[in-house]
C-alpha positions in Angstrom: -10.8 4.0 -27.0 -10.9 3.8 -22.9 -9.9 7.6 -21.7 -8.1 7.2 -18.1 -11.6 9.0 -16.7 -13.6 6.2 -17.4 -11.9 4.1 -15.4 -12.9 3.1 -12.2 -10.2 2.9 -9.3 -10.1 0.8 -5.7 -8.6 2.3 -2.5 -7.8 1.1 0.6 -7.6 3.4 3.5 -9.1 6.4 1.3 -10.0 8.2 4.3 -6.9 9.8 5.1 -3.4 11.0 4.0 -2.1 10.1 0.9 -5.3 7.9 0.0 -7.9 10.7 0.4 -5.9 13.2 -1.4 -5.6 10.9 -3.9 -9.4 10.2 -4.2 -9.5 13.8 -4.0 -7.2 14.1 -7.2 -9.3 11.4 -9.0 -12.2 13.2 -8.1 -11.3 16.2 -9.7 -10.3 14.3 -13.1 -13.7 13.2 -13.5 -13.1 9.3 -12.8 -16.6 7.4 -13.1 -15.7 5.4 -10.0 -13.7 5.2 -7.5 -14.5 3.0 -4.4 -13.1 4.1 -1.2 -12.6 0.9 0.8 -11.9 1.9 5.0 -12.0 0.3 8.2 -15.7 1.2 8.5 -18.4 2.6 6.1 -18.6 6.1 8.4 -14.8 6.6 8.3 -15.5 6.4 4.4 -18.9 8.5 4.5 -17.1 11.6 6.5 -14.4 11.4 4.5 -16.8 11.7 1.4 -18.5 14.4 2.9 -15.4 15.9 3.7 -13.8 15.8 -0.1 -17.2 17.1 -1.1 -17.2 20.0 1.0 -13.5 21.1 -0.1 -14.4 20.5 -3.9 -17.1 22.2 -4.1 -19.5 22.0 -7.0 -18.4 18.7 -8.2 -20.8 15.6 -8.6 -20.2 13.1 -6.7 -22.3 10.1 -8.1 -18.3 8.3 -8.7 -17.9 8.0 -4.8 -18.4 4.4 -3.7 -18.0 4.0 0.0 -17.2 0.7 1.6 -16.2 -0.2 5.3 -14.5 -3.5 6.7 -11.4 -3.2 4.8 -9.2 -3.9 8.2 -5.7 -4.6 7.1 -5.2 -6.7 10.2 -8.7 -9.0 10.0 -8.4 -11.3 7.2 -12.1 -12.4 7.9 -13.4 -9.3 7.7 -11.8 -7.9 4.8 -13.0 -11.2 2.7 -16.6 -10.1 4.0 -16.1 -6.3 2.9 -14.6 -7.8 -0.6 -17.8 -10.0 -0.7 -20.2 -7.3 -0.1 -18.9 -5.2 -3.3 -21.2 -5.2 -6.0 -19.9 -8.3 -8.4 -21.2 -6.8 -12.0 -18.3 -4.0 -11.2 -14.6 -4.7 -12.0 -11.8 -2.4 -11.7 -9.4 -1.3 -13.4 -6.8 -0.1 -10.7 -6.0 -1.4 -7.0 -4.5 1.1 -4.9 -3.1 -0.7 -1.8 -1.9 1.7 0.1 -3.5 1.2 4.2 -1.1 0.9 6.6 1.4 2.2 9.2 4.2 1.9 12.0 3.6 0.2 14.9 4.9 2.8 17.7 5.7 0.1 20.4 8.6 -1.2 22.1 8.2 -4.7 21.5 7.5 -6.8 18.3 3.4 -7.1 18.0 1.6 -10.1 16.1 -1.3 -11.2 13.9 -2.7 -14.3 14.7 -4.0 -16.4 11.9 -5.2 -19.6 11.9 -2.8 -20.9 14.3 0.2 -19.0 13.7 1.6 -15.6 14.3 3.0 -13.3 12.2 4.8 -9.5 13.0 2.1 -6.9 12.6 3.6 -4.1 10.5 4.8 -6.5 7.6 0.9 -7.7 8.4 -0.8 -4.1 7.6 1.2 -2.9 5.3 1.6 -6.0 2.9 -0.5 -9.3 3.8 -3.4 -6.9 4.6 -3.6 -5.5 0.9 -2.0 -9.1 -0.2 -5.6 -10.6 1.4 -7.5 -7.8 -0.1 -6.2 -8.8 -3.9 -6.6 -12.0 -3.3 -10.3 -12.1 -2.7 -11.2 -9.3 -5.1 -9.2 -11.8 -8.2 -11.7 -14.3 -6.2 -14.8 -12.7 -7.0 -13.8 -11.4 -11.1 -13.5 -8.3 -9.8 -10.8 -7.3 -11.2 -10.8 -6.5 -14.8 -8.3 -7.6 -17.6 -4.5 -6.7 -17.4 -5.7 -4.6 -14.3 -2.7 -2.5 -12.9 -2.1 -3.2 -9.1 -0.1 -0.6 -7.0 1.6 -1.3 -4.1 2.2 1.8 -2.0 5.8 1.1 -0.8 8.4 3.6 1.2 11.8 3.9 1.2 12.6 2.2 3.8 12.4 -0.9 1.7 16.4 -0.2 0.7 17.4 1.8 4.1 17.5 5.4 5.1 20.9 6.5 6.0 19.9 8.1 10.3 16.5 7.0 10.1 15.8 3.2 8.9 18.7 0.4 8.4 18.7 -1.1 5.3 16.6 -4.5 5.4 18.8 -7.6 4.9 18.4 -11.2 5.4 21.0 -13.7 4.8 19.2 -16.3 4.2 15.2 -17.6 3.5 15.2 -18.8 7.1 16.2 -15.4 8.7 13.4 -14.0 6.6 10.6 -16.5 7.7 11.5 -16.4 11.3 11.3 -12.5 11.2 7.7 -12.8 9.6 6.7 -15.7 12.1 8.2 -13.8 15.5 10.9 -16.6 15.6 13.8 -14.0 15.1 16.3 -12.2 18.2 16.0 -9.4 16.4 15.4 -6.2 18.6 12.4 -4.5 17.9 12.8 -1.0 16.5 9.7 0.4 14.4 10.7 2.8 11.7 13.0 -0.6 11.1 9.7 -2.4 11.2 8.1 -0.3 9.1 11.6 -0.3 6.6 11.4 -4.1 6.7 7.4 -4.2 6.0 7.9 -2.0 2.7 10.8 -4.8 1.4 8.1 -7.7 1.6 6.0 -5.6 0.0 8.8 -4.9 -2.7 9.6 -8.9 -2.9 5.8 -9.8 -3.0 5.3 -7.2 -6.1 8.2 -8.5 -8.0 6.7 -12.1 -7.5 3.4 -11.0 -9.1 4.4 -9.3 -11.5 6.2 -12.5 -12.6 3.2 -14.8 -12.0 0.4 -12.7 -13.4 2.3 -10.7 -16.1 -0.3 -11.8 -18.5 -3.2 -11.0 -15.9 -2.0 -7.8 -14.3 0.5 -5.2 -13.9 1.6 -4.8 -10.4 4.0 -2.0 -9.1 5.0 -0.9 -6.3 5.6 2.8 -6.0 6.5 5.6 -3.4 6.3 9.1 -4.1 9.2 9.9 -1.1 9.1 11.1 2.5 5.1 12.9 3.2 4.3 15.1 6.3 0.7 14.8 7.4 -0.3 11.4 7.0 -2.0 8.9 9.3 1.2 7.1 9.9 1.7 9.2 13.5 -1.8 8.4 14.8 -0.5 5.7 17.5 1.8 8.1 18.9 1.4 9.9 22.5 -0.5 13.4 21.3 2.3 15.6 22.8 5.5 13.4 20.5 3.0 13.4 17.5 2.4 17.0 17.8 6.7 17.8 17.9 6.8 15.1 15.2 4.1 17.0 12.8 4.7 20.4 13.4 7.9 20.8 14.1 10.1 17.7 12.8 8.4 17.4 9.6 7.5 21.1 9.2 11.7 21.7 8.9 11.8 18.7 6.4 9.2 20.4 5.1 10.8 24.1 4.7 14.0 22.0 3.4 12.7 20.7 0.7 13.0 16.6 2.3 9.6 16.0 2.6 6.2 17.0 0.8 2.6 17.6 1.3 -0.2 14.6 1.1 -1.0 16.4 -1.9 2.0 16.5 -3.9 2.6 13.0 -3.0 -1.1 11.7 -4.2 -0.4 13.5 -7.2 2.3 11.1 -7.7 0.4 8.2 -7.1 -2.1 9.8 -9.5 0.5 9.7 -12.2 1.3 6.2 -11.7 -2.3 5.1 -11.6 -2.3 6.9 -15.2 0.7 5.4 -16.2 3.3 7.8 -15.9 5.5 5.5 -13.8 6.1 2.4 -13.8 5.8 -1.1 -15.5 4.8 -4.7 -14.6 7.4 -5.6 -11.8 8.7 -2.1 -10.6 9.8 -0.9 -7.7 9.6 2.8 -7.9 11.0 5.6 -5.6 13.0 8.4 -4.1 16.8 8.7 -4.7 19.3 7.2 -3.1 20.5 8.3 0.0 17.4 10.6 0.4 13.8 11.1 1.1 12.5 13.0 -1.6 13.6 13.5 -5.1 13.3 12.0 -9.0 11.6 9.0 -8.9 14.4 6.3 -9.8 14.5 2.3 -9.4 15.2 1.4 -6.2 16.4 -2.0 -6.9 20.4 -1.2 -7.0 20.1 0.3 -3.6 19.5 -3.1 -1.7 20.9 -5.8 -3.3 18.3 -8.0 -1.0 15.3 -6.6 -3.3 16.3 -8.9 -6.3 17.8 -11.9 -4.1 15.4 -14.6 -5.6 15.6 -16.8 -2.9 14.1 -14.5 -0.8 11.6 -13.0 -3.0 10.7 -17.1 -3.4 10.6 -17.5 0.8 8.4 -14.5 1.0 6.3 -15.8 -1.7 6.1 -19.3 -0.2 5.3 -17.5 3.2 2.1 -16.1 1.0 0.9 -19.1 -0.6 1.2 -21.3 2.3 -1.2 -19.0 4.8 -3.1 -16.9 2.4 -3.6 -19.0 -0.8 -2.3 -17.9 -4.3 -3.8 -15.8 -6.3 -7.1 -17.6 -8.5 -6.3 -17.6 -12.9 -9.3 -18.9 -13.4 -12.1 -16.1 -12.1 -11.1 -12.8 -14.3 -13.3 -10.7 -15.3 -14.0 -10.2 -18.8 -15.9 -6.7 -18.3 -14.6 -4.1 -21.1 
């Protein structure tokens, strides 16, 4: 029988935040492998180094570091997929790179002639592109179980994010394409980037339910991630040690580290199931992990979870059936 430990696990942006302290976790358990897949090969190597240095006496022959995994380069991400050794599937994608875009305008992606907004880019088509060409290559294993790191944004945060809606399939592709009047605001962005994420897991998980389990899961509101690192040094520094500290001290937000545990959890099947969509309460930041479908009525609209999904296939391809691997 397969023990959790003998898995081996596939991380996107494992140098920092949640990501690392989640390899960190993983580490720690004993996992054979676990591939840690950053912008570039040294971000991965320090961070390897880094994890090494804070754990201590523990071997670190499971380690795998891999660079090009740029959420917003669709060429060079199918590179860095290519360059992964193919006689090793695994058994867990953790797509969880990302972050706001601190501007005051909308920002776009180009892609083979067409535009699309850059936070909904990074924090979905990005890991989207990534799964694709991994499924491409048979490296994924049987019934392999696909997490989606989401936020809850996706259904609104009362002073802090608006909940996402869309009245209709066109008001959702224009927004994607940079064809809507909406006014740019980015912790809406970011709120808005986390539903298509939401609507593209429940479309998988539909698709693929004999191929893979996909989830997507956030463990609630985390101080100390990467998410701040476009801001001016001076906001960022107010933001991080003073804003989130007294989230921190009142119990709204958590540590990296008790949010990777989390995500640790679901990797081993604590929470969630094929087609989940997994976070905080309701009206709150941080709290027992509930369904998060109820609290946006525009996360189970199936015409817009079909419009994202046609948004997908249309650019980016859909998924392969026919190159799984067969690796026990």
């Amino acid at each position: 029988m397969k023990t959790l430990q003998s898995q081996s696990v596939f991380i996107t942006g494992a140098n920092g935040g949640m990501g690392k302290e989640t390899t960190k976790i993983l580490t720690k358990l004993g996992y054979k492998r676990i591939a840690m897949a950053c912008r570039t090969v040294e971000k991965a190597d320090i961070a390897k180094i880094e994890i090494s240095n804070e754990l201590g006496n523990i071997k670190f022959d499971a380690l795998e570091t891999y660079g090009g995994f740029d959420m917003n380069n669709p060429k060079a991400i199918e590179e860095a997929v290519n360059n992964l050794p193919s006689d090793k599937p695994f058994d867990v994608v953790f797509l969880q790179s990302g972050g706001v875009v601190f501007t005051k305008d909308f920002q776009f992606i180009e892609h083979q002639g067409r535009k699309f907004e850059k936070t909904i880019f990074q924090n979905t088509i990005g890991g989207y592109i990534t799964l694709y060409h991994l499924k491409r290559r048979g490296l994924l294993k049987p019934n392999a179980k696909v997490i989606f790191a989401g936020g809850e944004g996706a259904r609104g945060i009362p002073g802090m994010i608006e909940k996402p809606s869309f009245s209709s399939p066109k008001q959702l592709s224009d927004y994607v394409y940079g064809q809507s009047d909406v006014k740019y605001k980015d912790m809406n962005a970011m709120g808005v980037s986390k539903y298509s994420s939401a609507l593209l897991t429940q479309k998988l998980a539909e698709l693929y339910k004999d191929e893979l389990e996909v989830i997507w899961f956030t463990p609630g509101l985390t101080y100390g991630t990467n998410g701040l690192a476009a801001k001016p040094a001076i906001e960022r520094f107010f933001l991080e040690k003073i804003g989130f500290g007294m989230m921190a001290l009142f119990g709204i937000a958590q540590s990296p580290k008790a949010a990777a545990q989390k995500y640790v959890d679901a990797i081993e099947g604590r929470y969630g199931k094929n087609g989940d969509v997994l976070g905080a309460p309701d009206k709150k930041m941080l709290g027992k992990i509930t369904d998060q479908k109820p609290m946006n009525e525009a996360l189970t609209d199936a015409t817009l979870i079909d419009e994202f999904w046609h948004i997908i296939k249309e650019n980016f391809g859909e998924l392969p059936k026919s190159t799984l691997a067969n690796v026990g």
